[in-house]
VEXKE-339291 format. One line per 3 residues: their letters; for each residue x, y, z of C-alpha. Coordinates in Angstrom, 1 decimal. Example, Ala and Ser with C-alpha at 12.3 -4.5 7.8 and 13.67 -1.06 7.14 Angstrom:
REM VEXKE-339291
AS> 12.3:-4.5:7.8 | 13.7:-1.1:7.1 .
REM end
This chain:
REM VEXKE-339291
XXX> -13.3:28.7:35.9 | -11.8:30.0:32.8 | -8.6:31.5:34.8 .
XXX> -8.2:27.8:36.2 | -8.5:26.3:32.4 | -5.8:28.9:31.4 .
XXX> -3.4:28.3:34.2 | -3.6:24.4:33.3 | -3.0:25.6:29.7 .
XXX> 0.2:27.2:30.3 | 1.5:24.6:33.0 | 1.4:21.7:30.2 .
XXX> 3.2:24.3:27.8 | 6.0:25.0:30.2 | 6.5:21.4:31.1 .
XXX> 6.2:20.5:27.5 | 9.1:23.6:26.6 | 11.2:22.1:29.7 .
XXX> 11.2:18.2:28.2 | 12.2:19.7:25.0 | 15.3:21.3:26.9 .
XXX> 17.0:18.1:28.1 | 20.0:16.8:26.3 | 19.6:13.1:25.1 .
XXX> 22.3:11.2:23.2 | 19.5:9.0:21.8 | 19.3:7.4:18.3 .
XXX> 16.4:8.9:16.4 | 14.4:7.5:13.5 | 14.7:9.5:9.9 .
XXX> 11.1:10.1:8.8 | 9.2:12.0:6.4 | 9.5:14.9:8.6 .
XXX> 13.0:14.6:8.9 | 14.3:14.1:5.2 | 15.4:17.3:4.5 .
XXX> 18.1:16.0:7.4 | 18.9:13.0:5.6 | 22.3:12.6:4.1 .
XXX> 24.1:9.9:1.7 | 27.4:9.3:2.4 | 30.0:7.6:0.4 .
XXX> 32.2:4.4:2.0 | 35.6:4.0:0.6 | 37.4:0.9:2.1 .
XXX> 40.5:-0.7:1.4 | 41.4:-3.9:3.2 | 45.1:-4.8:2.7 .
XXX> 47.3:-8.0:3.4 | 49.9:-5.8:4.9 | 51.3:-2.5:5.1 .
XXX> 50.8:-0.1:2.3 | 53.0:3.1:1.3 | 50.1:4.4:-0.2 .
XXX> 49.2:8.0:1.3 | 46.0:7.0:3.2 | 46.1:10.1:5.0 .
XXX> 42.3:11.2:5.0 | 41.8:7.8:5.6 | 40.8:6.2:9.5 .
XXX> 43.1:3.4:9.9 | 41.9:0.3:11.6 | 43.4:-1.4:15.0 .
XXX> 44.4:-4.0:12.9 | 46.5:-1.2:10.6 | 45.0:-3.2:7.7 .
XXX> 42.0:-1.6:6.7 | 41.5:2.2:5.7 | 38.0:4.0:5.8 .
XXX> 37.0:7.5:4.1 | 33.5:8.9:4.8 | 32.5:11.7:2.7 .
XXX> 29.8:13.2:1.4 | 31.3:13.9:-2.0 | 30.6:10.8:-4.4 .
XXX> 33.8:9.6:-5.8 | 35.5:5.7:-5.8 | 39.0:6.7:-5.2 .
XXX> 42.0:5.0:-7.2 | 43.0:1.1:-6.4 | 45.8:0.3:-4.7 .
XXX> 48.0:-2.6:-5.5 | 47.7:-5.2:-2.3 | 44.4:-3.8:-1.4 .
XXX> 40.6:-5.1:-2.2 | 38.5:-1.9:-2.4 | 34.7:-1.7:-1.6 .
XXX> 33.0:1.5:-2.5 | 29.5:1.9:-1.1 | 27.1:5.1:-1.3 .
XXX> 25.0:4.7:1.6 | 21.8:6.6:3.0 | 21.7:7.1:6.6 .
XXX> 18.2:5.9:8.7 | 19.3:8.1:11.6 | 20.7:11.0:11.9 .
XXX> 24.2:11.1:12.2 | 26.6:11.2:15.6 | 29.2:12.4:16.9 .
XXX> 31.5:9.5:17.1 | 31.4:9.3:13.6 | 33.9:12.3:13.3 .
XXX> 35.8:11.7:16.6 | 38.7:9.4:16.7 | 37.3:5.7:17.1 .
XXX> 34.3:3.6:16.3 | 33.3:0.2:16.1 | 32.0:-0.4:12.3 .
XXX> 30.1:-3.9:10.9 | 28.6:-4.4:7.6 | 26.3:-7.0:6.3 .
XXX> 25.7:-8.7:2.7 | 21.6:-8.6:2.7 | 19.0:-9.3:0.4 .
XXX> 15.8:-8.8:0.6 | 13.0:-11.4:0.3 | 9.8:-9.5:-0.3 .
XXX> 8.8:-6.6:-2.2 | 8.8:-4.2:0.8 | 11.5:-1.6:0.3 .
XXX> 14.4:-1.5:2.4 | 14.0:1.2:5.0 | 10.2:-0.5:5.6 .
XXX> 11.6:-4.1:6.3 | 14.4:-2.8:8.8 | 12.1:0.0:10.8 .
XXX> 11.1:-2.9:13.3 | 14.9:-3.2:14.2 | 15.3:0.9:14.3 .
XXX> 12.6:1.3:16.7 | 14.1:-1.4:18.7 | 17.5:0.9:19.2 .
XXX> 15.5:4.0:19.3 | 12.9:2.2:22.0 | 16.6:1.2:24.1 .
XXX> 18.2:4.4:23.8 | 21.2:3.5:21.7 | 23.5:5.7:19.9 .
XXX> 23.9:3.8:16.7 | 24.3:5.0:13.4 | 22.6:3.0:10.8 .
XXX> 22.5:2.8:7.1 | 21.7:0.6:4.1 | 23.1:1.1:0.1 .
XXX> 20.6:1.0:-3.0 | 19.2:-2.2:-3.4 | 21.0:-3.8:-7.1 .
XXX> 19.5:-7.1:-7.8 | 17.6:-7.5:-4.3 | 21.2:-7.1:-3.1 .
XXX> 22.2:-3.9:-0.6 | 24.6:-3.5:2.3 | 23.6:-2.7:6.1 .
XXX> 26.0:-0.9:8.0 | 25.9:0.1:11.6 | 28.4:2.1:13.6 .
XXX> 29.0:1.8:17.2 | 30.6:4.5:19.6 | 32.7:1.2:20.5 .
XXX> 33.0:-2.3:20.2 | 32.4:-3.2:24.0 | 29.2:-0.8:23.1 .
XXX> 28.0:-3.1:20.7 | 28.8:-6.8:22.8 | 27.5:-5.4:25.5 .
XXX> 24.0:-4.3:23.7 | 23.8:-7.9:22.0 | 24.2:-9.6:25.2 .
XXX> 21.6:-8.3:26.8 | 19.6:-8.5:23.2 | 20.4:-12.2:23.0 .
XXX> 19.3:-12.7:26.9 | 15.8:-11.0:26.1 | 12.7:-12.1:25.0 .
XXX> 12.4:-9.3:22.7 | 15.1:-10.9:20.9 | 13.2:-13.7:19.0 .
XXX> 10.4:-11.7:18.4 | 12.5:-9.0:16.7 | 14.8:-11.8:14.4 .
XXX> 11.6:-13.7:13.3 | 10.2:-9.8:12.0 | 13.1:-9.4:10.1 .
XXX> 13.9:-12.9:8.6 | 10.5:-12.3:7.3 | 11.6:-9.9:4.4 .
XXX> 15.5:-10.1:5.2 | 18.3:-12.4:4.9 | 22.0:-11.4:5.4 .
XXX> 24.5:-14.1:5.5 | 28.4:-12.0:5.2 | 29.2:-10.4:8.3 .
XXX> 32.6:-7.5:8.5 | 33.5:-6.3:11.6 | 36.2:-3.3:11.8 .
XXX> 37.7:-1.4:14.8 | 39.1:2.5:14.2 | 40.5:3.8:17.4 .
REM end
């Protein structure tokens, strides 16, 4: 009996080891037991009405060739540049960061957002991160420091045909309403940027 109780012992142990083993391109939650992983990054973006001769060199250019992106961890506002608005954002990350966001091209959006309760940030958007983590997307996601019950909520794509093709099947669910009316509870964000690096 007890040979039998061992053998079933080390049967769920190997088929726990071999689940561990399989690659998944998943988006994963940050928790508690993750936050040693969890990084802040700094956003600088320029968005100009036309060309600049600025060197933008460790800069991602946009499809539209009018906006410029640096990600770095190091927290500095670089200079202004005549033509050019500039929005400098530190941001912490809710999931753990992917590998699009150093390859060539991703699809980027950031909302204006406020907050309309007391719950902090991470708290009022965990129903919409275990919505991408329950659908297996690979999307980045973070929010700034909330100034004022003001912060930013950025999420990158691998693409933007990614993204359209996620929120048309979101749209088309039932999930969908469920999921808005949770976060409209403690959230409102009313500006909506959309940028394209290839």
């Amino acid at each position: 009996m007890i040979k039998h109780i061992y053998q079933l012992f080390c049967l769920l142990i190997l088929a726990a080891c071999s689940d561990n083993d399989l690659e998944t391109t998943e988006t994963q939650l940050i928790t508690d037991s993750y936050f040693f992983q969890k990084q802040s990054l700094n956003f600088n973006i320029y968005e100009c009405n036309q060309y600049q001769n600025y060197d933008f060199k460790n800069y991602r250019q946009s499809t539209s060739a009018q906006t410029f992106l640096k990600i770095s961890e190091i927290a500095e506002k670089d200079n202004d540049v005549d033509g050019c608005i500039q929005k400098y954002m530190e941001v912490d990350e809710l999931t753990p960061s992917s590998n699009f966001l150093i390859e060539d091209s991703f699809f980027i959006e950031i909302m204006d957002c406020s907050t309309l309760t007391q719950k902090d940030i991470e708290t009022s958007i965990r129903p919409f991160l275990v919505s991408i983590e329950n659908n297996s997307l690979e999307l980045w996601v973070a929010v700034t420091k909330l100034n004022n019950n003001q912060f930013n909520w950025i999420n990158i794509w691998p693409s933007e045909q990614t993204r359209n093709d996620f929120m048309q099947d979101w749209v088309n669910s039932s999930a969908s309403g469920k999921l808005a009316n949770e976060l409209g509870q403690d959230l409102f964000c009313n500006n909506h940027k959309t940028y394209s690096f290839n």
